[in-house]
DSSP file (Angstrom, degrees, kcal/mol; ACC not computed):
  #  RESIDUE AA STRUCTURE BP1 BP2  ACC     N-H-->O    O-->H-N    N-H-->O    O-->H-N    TCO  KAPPA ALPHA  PHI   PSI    X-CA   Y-CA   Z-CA
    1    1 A X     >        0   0    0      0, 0.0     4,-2.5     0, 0.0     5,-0.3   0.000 360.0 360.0 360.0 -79.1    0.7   -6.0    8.5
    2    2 A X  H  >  +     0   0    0      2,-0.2     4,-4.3     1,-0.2     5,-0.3   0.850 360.0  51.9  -3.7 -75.4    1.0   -2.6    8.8
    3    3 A X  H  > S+     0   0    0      1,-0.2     4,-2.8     2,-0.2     5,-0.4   0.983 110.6  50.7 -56.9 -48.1    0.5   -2.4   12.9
    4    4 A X  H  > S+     0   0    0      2,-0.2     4,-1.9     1,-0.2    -2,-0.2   0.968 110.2  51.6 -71.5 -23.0    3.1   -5.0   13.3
    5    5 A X  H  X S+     0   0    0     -4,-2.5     4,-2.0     1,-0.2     5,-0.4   0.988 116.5  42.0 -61.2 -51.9    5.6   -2.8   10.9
    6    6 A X  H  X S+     0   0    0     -4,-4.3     4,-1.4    -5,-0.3    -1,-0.2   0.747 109.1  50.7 -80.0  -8.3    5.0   -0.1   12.8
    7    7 A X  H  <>S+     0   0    0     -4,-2.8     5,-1.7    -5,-0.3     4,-0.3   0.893 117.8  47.7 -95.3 -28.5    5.1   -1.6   16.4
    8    8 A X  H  <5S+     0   0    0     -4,-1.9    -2,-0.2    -5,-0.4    -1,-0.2   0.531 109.3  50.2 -67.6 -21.1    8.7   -3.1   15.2
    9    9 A X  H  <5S+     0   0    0     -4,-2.0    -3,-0.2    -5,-0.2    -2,-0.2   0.893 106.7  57.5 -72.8 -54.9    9.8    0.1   13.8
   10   10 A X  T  <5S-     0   0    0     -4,-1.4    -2,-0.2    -5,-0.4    -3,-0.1   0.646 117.1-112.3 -25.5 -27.4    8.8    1.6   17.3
   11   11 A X  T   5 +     0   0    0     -4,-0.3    -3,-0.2    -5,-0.0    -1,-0.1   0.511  64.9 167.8  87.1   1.5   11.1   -0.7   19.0
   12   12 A X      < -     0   0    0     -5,-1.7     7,-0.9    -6,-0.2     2,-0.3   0.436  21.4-148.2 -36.7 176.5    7.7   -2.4   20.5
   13   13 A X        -     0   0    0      5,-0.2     2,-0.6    19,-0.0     5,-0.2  -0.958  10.9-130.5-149.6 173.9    7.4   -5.6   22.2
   14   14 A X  S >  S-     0   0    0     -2,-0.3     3,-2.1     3,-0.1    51,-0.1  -0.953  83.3 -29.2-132.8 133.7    5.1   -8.0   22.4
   15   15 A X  T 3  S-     0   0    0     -2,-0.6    -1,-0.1     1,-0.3    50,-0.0   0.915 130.0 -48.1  28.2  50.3    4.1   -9.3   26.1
   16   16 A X  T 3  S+     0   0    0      1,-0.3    -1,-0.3     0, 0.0     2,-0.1   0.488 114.4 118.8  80.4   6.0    7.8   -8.3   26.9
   17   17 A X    <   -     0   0    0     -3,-2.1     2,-0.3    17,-0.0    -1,-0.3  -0.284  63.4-119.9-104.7 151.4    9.3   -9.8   24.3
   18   18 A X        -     0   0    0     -5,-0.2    15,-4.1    -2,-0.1     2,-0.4  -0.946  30.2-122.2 -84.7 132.8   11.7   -7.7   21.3
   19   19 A X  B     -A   32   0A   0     -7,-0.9    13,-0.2    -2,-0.3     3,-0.1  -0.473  30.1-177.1 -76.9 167.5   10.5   -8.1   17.9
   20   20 A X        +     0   0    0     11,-3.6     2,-0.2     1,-0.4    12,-0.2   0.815  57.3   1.0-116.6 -49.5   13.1   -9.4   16.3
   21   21 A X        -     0   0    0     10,-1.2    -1,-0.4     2,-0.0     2,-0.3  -0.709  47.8-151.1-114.3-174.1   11.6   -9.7   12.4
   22   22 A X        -     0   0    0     -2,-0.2     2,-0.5     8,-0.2     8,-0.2  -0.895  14.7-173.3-128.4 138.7    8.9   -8.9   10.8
   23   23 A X  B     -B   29   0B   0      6,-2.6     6,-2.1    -2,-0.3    -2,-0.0  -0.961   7.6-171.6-139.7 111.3    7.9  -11.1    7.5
   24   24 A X        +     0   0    0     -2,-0.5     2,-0.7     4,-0.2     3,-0.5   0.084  42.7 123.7-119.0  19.4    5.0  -10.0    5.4
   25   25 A X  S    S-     0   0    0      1,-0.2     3,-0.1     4,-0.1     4,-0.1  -0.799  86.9  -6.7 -67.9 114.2    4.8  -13.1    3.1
   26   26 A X  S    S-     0   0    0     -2,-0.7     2,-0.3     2,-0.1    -1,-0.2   0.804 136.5 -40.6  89.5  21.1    1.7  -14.9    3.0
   27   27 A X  S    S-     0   0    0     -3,-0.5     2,-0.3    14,-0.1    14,-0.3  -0.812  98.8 -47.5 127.5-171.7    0.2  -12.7    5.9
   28   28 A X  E     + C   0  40B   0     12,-3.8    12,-2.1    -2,-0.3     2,-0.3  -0.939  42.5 175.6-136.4 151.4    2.0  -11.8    8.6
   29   29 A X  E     -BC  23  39B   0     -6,-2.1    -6,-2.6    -2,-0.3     2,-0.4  -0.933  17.5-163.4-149.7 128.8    4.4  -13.8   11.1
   30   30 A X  E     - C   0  38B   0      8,-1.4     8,-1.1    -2,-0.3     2,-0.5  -0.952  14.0-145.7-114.9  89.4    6.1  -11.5   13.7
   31   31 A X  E     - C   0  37B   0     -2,-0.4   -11,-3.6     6,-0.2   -10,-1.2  -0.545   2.4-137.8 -69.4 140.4    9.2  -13.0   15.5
   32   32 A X  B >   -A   19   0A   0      4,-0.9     3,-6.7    -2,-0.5   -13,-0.2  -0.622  22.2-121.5-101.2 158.1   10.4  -12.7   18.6
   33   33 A X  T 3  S+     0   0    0    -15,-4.1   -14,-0.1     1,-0.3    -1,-0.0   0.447 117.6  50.7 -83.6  27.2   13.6  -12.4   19.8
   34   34 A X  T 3  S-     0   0    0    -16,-0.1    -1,-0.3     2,-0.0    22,-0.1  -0.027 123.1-103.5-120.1  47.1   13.3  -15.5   21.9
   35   35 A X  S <  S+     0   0    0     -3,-6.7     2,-0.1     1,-0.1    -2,-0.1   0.609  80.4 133.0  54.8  24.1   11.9  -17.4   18.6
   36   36 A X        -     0   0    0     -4,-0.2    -4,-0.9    18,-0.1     2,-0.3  -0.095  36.6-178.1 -70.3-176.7    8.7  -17.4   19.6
   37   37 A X  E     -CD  31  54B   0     17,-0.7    17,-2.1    -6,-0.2     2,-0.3  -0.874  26.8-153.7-159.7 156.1    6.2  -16.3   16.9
   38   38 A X  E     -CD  30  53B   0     -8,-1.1    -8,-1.4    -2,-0.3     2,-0.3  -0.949   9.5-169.8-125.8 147.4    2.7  -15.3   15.2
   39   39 A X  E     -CD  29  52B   0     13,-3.1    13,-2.6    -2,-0.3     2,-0.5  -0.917   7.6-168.9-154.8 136.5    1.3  -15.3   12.1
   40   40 A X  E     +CD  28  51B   0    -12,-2.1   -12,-3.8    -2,-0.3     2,-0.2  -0.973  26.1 148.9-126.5 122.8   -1.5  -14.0   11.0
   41   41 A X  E     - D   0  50B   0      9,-1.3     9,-0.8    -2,-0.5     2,-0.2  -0.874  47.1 -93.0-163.2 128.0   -2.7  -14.9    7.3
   42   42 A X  E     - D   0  49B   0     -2,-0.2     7,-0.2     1,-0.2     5,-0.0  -0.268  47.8-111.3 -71.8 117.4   -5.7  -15.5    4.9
   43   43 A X        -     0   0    0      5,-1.1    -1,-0.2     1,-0.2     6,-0.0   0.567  24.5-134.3 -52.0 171.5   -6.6  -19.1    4.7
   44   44 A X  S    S+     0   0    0      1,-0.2    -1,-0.2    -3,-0.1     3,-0.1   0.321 102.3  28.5 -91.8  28.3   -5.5  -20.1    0.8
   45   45 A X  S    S+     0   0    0      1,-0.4     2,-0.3     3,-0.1    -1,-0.2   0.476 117.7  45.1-161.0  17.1   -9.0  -21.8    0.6
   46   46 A X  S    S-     0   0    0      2,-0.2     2,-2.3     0, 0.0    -1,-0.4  -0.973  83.5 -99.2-135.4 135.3  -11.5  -20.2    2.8
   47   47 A X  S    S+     0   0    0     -2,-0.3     2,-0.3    -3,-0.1    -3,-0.1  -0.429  82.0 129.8 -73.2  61.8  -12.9  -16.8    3.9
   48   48 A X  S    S-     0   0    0     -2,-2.3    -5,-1.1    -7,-0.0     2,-0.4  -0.863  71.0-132.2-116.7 158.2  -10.9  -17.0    6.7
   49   49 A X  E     -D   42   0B   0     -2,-0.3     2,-0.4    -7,-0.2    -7,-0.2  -0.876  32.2-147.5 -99.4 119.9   -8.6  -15.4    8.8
   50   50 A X  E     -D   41   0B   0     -9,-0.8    -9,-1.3    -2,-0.4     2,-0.6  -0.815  15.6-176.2 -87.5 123.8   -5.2  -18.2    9.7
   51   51 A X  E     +D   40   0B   0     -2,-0.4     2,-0.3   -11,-0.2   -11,-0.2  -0.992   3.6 177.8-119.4 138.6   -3.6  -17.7   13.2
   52   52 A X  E     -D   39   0B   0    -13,-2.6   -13,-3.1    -2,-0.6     2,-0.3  -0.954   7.9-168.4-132.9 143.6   -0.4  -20.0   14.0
   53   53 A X  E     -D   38   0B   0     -2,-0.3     2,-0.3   -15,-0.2   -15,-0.2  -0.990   6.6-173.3-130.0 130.4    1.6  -19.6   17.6
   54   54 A X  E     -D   37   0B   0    -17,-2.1   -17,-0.7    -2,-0.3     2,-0.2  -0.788   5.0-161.1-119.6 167.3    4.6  -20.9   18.6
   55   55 A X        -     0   0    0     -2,-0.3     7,-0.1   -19,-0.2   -19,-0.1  -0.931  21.4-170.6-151.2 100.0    6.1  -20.8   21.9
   56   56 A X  S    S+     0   0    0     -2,-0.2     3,-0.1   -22,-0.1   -20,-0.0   0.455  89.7  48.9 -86.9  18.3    9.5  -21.2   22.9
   57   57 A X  S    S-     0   0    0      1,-0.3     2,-0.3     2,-0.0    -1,-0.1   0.827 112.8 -48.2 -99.6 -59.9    8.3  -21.2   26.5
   58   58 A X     >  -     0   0    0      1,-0.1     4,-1.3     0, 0.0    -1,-0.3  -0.967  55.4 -92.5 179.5 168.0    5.4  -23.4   27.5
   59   59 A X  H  > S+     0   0    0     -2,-0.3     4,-3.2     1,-0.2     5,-0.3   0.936 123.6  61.9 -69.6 -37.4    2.1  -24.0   26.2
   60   60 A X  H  4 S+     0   0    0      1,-0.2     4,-0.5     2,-0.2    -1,-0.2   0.794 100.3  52.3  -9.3 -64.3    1.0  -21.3   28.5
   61   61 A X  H  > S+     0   0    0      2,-0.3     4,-4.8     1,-0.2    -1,-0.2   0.746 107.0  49.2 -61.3 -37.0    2.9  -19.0   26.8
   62   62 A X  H  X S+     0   0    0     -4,-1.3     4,-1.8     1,-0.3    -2,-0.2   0.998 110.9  52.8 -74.0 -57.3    1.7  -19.7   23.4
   63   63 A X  H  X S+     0   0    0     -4,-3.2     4,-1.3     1,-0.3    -1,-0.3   0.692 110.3  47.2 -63.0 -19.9   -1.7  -19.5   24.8
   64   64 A X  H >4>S+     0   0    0     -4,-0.5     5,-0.8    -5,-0.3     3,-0.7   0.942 104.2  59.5 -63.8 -62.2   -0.9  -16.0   26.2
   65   65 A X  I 3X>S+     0   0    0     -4,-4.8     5,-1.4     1,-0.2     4,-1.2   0.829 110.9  47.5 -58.7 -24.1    0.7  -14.9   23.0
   66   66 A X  I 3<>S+     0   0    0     -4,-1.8     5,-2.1     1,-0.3    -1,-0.2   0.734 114.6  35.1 -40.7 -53.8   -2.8  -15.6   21.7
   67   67 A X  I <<5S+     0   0    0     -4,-1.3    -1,-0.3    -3,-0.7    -2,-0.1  -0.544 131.2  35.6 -94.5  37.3   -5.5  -14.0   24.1
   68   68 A X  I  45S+     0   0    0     -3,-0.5    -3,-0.1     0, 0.0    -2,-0.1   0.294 126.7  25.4-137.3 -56.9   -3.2  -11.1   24.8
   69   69 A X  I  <<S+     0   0    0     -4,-1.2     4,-0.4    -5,-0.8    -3,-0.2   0.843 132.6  18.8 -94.4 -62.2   -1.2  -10.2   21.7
   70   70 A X  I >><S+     0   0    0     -5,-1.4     4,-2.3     1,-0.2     3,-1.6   0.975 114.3  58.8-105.0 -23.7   -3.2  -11.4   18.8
   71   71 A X  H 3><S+     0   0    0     -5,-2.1     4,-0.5     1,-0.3    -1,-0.2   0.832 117.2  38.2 -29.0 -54.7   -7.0  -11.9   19.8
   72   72 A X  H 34 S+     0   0    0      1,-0.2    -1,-0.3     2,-0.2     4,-0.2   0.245 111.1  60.1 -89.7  23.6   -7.2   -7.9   21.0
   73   73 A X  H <4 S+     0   0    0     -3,-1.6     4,-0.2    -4,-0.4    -2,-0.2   0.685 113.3  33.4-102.9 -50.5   -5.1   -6.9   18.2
   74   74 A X  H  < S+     0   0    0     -4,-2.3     3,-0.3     1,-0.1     6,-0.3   0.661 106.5  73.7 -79.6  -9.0   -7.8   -8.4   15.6
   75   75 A X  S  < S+     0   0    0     -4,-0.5     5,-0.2     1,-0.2    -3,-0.1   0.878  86.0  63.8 -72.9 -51.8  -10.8   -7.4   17.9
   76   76 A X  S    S+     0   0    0     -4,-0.2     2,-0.7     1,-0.1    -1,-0.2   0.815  87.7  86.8 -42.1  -9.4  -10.3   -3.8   17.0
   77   77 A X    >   -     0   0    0     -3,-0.3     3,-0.8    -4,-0.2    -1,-0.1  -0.821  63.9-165.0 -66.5  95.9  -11.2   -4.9   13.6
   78   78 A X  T 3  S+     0   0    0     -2,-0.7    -1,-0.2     1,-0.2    -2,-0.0   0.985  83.2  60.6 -76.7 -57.9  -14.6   -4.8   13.3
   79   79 A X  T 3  S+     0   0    0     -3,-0.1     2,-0.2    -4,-0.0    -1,-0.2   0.609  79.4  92.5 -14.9 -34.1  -14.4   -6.9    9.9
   80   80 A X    <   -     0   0    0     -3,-0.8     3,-0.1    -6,-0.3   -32,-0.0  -0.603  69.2-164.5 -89.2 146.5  -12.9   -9.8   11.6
   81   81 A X        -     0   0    0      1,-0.3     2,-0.3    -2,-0.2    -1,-0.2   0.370  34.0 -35.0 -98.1-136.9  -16.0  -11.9   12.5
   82   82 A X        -     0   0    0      1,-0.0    -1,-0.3     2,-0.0     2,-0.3  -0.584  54.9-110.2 -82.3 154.6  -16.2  -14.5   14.7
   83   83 A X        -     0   0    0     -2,-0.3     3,-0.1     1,-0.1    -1,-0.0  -0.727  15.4-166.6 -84.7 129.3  -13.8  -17.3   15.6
   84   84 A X  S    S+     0   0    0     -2,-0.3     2,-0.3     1,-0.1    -1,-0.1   0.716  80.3   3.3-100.0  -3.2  -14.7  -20.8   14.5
   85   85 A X        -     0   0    0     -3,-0.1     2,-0.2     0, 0.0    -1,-0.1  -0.923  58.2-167.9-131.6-173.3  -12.3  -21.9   16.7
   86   86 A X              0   0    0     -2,-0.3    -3,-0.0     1,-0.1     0, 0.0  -0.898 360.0 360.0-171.1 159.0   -9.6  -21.0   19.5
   87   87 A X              0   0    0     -2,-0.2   -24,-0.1   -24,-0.0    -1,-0.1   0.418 360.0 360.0-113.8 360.0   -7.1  -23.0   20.9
């Protein structure tokens, strides 16, 4: 939560993108200001870590914002484990 306040306070972007909010209910889900988004949040019934992407671009895209933006954003996390999946 934190890193994305502060990369949106920064004026950051994400793969070229402005954020446009940040919303830190329930995790957090970062829009962009072409209404793309992430959210990153801890499943309600598992010891898991939730990732959702949207894309108002292509599936590509989504899949970008994924491997690019939030995949090395949560590897620096040693805590975060392994993936039991990836899309």
């Amino acid at each position: 939560v934190a890193e994305y306040e502060a990369l949106a306070k920064a004026g950051g972007q994400i793969l070229g993108r402005g954020i446009k909010e940040v919303i830190t209910v329930n995790g957090v889900r970062v829009a962009l200001d072409d209404g793309s988004w992430v959210l990153v949040r801890a499943s309600s019934n598992k010891p898991e870590i939730v990732v959702v992407v949207e894309s108002t671009r292509s599936e590509d895209d989504m899949r970008a914002l994924f491997r690019d933006e939030v995949k090395p954003r949560l590897a620096a996390h040693p805590e975060v484990g392994a993936y039991n999946q990836e899309i």
